[in-house]
C-alpha positions as CSV (number, residue, x, y, z in Angstrom):
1,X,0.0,0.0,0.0
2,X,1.3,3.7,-1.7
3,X,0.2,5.4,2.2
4,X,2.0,2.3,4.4
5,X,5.4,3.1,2.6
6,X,5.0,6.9,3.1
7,X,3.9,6.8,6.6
8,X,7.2,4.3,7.1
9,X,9.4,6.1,5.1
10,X,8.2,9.6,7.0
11,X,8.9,7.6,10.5
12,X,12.5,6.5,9.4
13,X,13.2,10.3,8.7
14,X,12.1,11.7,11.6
15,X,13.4,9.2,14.3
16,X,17.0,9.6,12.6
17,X,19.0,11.8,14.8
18,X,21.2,11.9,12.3
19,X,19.0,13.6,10.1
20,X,19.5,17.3,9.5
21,X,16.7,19.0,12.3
22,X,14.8,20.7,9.7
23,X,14.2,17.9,7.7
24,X,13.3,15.6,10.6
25,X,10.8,18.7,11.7
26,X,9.2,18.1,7.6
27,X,8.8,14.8,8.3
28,X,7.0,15.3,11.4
29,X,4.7,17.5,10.0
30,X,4.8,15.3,6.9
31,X,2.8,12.3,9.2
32,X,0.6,15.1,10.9
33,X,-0.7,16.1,7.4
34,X,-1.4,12.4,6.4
35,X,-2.9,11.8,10.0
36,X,-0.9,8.9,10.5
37,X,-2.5,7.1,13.5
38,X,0.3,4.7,12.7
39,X,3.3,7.2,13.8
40,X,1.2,8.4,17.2
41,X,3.6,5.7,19.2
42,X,7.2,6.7,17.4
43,X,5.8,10.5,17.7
44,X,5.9,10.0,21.2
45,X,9.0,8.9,21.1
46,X,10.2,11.7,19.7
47,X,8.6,14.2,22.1
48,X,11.6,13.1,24.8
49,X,14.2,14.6,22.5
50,X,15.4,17.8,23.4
51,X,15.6,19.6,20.0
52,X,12.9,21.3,18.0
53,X,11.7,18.2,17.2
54,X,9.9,17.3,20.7
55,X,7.3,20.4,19.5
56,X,6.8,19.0,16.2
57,X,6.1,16.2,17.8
58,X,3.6,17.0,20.3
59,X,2.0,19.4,17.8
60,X,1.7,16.3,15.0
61,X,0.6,14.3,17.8
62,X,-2.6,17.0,18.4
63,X,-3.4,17.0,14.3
64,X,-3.9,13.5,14.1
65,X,-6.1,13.2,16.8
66,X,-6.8,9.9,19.5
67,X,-5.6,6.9,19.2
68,X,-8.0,3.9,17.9
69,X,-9.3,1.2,21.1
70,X,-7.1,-1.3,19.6
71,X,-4.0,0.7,20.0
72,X,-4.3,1.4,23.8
73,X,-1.7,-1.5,24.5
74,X,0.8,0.1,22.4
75,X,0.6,3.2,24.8
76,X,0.5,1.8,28.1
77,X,4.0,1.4,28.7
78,X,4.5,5.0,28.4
79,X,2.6,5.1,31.5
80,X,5.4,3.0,33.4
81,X,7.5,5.0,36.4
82,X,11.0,4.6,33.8
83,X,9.3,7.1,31.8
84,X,9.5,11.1,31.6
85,X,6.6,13.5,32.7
86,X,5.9,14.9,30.1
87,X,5.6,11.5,28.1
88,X,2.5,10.4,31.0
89,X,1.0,13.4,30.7
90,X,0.4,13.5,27.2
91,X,-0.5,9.6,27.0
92,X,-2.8,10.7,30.2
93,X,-4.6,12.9,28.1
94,X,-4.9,10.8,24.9
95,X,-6.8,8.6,27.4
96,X,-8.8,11.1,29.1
97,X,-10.4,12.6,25.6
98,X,-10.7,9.2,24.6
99,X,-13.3,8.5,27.8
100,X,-14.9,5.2,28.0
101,X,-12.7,3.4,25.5
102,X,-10.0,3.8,27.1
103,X,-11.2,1.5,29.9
104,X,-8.6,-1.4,29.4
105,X,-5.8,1.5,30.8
106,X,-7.1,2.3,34.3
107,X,-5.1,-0.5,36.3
108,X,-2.0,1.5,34.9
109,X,-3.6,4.6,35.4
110,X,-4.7,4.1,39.1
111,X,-0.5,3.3,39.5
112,X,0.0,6.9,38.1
113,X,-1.8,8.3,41.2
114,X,1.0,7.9,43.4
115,X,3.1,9.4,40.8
116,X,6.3,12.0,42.0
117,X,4.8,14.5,39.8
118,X,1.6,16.5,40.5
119,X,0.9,16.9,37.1
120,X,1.0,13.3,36.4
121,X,-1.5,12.7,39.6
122,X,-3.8,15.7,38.1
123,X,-3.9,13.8,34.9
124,X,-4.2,10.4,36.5
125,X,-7.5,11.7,38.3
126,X,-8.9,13.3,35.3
127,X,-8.4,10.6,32.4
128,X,-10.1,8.3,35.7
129,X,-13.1,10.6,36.1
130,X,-13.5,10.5,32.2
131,X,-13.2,7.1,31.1
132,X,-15.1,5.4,34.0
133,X,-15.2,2.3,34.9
134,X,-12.3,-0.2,34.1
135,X,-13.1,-3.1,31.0
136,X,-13.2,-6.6,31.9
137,X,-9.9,-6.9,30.3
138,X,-8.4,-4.5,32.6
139,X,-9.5,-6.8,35.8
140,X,-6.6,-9.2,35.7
141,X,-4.1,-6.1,36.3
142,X,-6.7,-4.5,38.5
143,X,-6.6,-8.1,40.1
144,X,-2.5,-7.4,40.7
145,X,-3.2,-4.2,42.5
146,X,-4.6,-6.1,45.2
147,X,-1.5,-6.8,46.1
148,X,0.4,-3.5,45.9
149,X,2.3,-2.3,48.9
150,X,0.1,1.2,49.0
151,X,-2.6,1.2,50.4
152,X,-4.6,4.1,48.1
153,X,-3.7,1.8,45.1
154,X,-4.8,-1.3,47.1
155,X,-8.2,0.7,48.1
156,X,-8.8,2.5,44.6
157,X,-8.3,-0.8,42.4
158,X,-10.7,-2.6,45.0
159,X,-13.1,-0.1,44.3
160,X,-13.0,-0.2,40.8
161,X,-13.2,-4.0,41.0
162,X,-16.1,-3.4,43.2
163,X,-17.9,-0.5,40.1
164,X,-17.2,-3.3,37.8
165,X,-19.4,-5.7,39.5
166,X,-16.6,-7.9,39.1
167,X,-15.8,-9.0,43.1
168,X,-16.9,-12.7,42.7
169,X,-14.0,-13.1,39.9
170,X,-11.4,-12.3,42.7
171,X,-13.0,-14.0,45.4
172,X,-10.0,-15.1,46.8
173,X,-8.1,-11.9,46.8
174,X,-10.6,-10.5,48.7
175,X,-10.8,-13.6,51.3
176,X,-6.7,-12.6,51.4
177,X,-7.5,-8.9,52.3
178,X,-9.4,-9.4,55.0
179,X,-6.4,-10.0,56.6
180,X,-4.6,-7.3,55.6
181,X,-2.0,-5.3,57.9
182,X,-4.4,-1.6,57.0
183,X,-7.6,-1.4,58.9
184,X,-9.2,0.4,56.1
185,X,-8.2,-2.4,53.7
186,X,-9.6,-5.4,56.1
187,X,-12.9,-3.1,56.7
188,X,-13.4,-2.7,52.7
189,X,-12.7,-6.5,52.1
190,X,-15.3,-7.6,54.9
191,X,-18.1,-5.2,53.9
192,X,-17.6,-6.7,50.1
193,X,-17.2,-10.3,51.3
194,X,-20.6,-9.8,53.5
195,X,-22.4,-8.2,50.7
196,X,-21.2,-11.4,48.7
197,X,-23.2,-13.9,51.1
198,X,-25.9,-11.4,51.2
């Protein structure tokens, strides 16, 4: 396909550092123009480079718009602690404006809470009060927050296993957190477990 080979050839361009800047910077814009869902990961990418073409970037990333549902894996591990600010934040966003189909994400969102930035935790919150409740696919992960050391974390994926109407899949998790060393956490997983038999 005549579009495939542009949209590669526009990627190998940009992402070549050894590229001169303002040709890198066309090519950018180049993938914008074509809106190039395609590029949105590499365009990230590109937005941790501290040149001019970090703005192209983030300003190609805006003209070709949110990322289709099938793509959200591909952008989840930008939401992982190795990575900069400003890289969440934007992926934070992508997922906010993208609301309820963005629901496989939340597990790794809820993470993002307890984030070192403020502006990360702002976004957190808000792509979380836009998408809603998690998916089903997102329980498994949701599932491995039960385990977390933090007790927030612990409390907020509970609760969003809890929205999902999902507790009798994890059963057992919450059997285990009735134990719990945090009062709160022992509280919330007896009240479920009792609503369970009721």
């Amino acid at each position: 396909d005549n579009r495939q080979k542009r949209v590669e050839k526009l990627e190998q361009i940009s992402e070549n550092i050894d590229e001169n800047m303002l040709i890198r910077v066309a090519a950018v814009d180049g993938s914008a123009n074509i809106k190039s869902k395609e590029s949105l990961v590499k365009l990230i990418n590109l937005t941790k480079e501290k040149s001019a073409i970090s703005a192209s970037a983030k300003t190609a990333i805006e003209k070709i718009g949110l990322p289709s549902k099938e793509q959200i894996p591909d952008f989840i591990p930008f939401l992982s602690s190795e990575q900069v600010s400003s890289v969440k934040i934007i992926v934070l966003k992508m997922f906010s404006d993208m609301k309820a189909d963005a629901k496989d994400a939340v597990a790794d969102i809820i993470v993002l809470l307890k984030d070192k930035n403020k502006t990360v935790r702002d976004s957190a919150k808000e792509a979380l009060a836009n998408i809603g409740t998690a998916s089903q696919a997102a329980l498994g992960r949701l599932s491995d927050l039960l385990d977390n050391n933090d007790v927030d974390i612990k409390l907020r994926a509970l609760n969003e296993i809890v929205e999902m109407n999902a507790v009798n899949q994890v059963v057992e998790k919450i059997e285990q957190l009735q134990q719990d060393p945090n009062k709160e956490v022992r509280k919330y997983a007896q009240q479920i477990a009792d609503n369970l038999k009721s």
